[in-house]
C-alpha atoms as a printed R data frame, in Angstrom:
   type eleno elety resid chain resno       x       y       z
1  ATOM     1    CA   UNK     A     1 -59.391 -68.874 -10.093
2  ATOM     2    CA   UNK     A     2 -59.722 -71.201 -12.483
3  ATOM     3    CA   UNK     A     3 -62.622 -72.498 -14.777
4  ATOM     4    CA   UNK     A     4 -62.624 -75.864 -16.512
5  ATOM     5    CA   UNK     A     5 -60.003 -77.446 -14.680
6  ATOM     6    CA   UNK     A     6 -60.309 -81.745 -14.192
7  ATOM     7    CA   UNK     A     7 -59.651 -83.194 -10.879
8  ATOM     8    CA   UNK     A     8 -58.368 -80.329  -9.098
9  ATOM     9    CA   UNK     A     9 -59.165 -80.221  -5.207
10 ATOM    10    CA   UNK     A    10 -58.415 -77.450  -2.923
11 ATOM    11    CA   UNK     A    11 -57.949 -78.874   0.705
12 ATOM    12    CA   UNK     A    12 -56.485 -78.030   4.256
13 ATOM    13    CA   UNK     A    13 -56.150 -79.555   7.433
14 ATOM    14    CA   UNK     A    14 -59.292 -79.790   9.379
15 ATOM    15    CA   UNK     A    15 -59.454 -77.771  12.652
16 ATOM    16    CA   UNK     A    16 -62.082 -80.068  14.419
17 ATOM    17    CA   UNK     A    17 -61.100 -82.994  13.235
18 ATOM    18    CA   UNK     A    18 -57.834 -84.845  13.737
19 ATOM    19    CA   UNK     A    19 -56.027 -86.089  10.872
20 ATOM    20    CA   UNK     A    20 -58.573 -85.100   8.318
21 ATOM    21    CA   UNK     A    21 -58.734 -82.471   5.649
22 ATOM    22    CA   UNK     A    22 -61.821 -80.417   4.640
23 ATOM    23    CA   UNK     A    23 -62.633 -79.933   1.022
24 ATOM    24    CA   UNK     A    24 -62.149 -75.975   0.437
25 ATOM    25    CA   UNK     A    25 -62.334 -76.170  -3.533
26 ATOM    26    CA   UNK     A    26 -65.736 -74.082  -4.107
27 ATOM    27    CA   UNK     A    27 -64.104 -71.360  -2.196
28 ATOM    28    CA   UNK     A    28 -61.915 -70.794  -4.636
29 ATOM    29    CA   UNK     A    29 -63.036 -72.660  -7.972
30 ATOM    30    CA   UNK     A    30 -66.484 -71.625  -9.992
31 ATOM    31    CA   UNK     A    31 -68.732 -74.309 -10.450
32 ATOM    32    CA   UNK     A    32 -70.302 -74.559 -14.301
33 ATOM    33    CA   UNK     A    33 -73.893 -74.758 -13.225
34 ATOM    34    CA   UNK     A    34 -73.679 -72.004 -10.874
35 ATOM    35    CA   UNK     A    35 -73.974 -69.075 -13.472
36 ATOM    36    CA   UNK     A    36 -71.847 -67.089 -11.551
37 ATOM    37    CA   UNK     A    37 -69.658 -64.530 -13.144
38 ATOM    38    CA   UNK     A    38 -65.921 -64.339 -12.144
39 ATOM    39    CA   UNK     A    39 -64.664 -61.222 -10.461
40 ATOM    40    CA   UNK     A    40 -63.529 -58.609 -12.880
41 ATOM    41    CA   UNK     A    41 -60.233 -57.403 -11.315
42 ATOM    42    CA   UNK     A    42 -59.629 -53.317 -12.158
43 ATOM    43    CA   UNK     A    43 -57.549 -52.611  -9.112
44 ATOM    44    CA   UNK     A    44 -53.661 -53.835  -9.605
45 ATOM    45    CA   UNK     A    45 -51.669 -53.430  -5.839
46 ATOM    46    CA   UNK     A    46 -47.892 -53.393  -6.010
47 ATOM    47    CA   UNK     A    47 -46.373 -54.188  -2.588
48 ATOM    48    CA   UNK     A    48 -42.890 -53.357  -1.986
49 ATOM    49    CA   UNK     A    49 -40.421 -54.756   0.875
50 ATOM    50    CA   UNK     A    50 -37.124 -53.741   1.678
51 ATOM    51    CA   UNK     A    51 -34.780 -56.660   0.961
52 ATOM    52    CA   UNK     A    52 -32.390 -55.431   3.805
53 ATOM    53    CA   UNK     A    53 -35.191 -56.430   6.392
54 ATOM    54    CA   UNK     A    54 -33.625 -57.383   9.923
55 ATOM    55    CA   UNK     A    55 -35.283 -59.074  13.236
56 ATOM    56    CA   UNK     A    56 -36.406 -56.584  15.818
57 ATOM    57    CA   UNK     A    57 -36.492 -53.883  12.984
58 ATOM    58    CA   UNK     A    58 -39.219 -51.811  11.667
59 ATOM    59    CA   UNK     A    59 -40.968 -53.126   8.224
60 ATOM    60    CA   UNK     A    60 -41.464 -50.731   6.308
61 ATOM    61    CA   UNK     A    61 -43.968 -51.703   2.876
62 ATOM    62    CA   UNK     A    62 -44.817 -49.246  -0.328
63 ATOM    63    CA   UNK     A    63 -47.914 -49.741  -1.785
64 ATOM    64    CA   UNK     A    64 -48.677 -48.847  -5.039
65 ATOM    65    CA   UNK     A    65 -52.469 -49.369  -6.241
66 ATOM    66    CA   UNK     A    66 -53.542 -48.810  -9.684
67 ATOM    67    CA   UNK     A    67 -57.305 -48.119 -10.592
68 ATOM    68    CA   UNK     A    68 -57.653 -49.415 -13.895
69 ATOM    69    CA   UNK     A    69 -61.765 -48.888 -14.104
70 ATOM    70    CA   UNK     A    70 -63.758 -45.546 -14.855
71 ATOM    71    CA   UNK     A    71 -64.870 -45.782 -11.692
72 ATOM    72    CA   UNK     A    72 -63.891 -43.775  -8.057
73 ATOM    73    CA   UNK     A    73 -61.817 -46.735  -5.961
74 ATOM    74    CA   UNK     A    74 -61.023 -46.288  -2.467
75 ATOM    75    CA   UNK     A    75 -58.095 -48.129  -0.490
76 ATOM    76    CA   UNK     A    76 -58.130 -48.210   3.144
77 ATOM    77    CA   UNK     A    77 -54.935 -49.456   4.854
């Protein structure tokens, strides 16, 4: 996310309307009078794929989480 960023919209295509888009930027920006604090991230995920992947076959991914807080974390997969 970023913070003081000019005339940057986040949009996607509409699903009830045709050929319009629906503004999406507050979903992902902060706005300044808002007060709101920005996540503080302490949990870095590695995700691993096998580069030899193949149609039909199995994917197989290794996750590797990192707790980088003080605090007890739990990952549910």
């Amino acid at each position: 996310m970023e913070e003081n960023v000019t005339d940057t919209k986040v949009v996607t295509k509409s699903l009830n309307k045709v050929n319009e888009y629906d503004d999406i930027t507050n979903n992902y920006k902060f706005e300044k009078s808002t007060g709101q604090i920005p996540p503080h991230h302490d949990v870095h995920i590695d995700m691993e794929i096998s580069q030899t992947l193949k149609v039909g076959n199995d994917l197989h991914v290794i996750l590797k989480a990192s707790n980088q807080s003080n605090r007890p974390r739990t990952l549910a997969v």
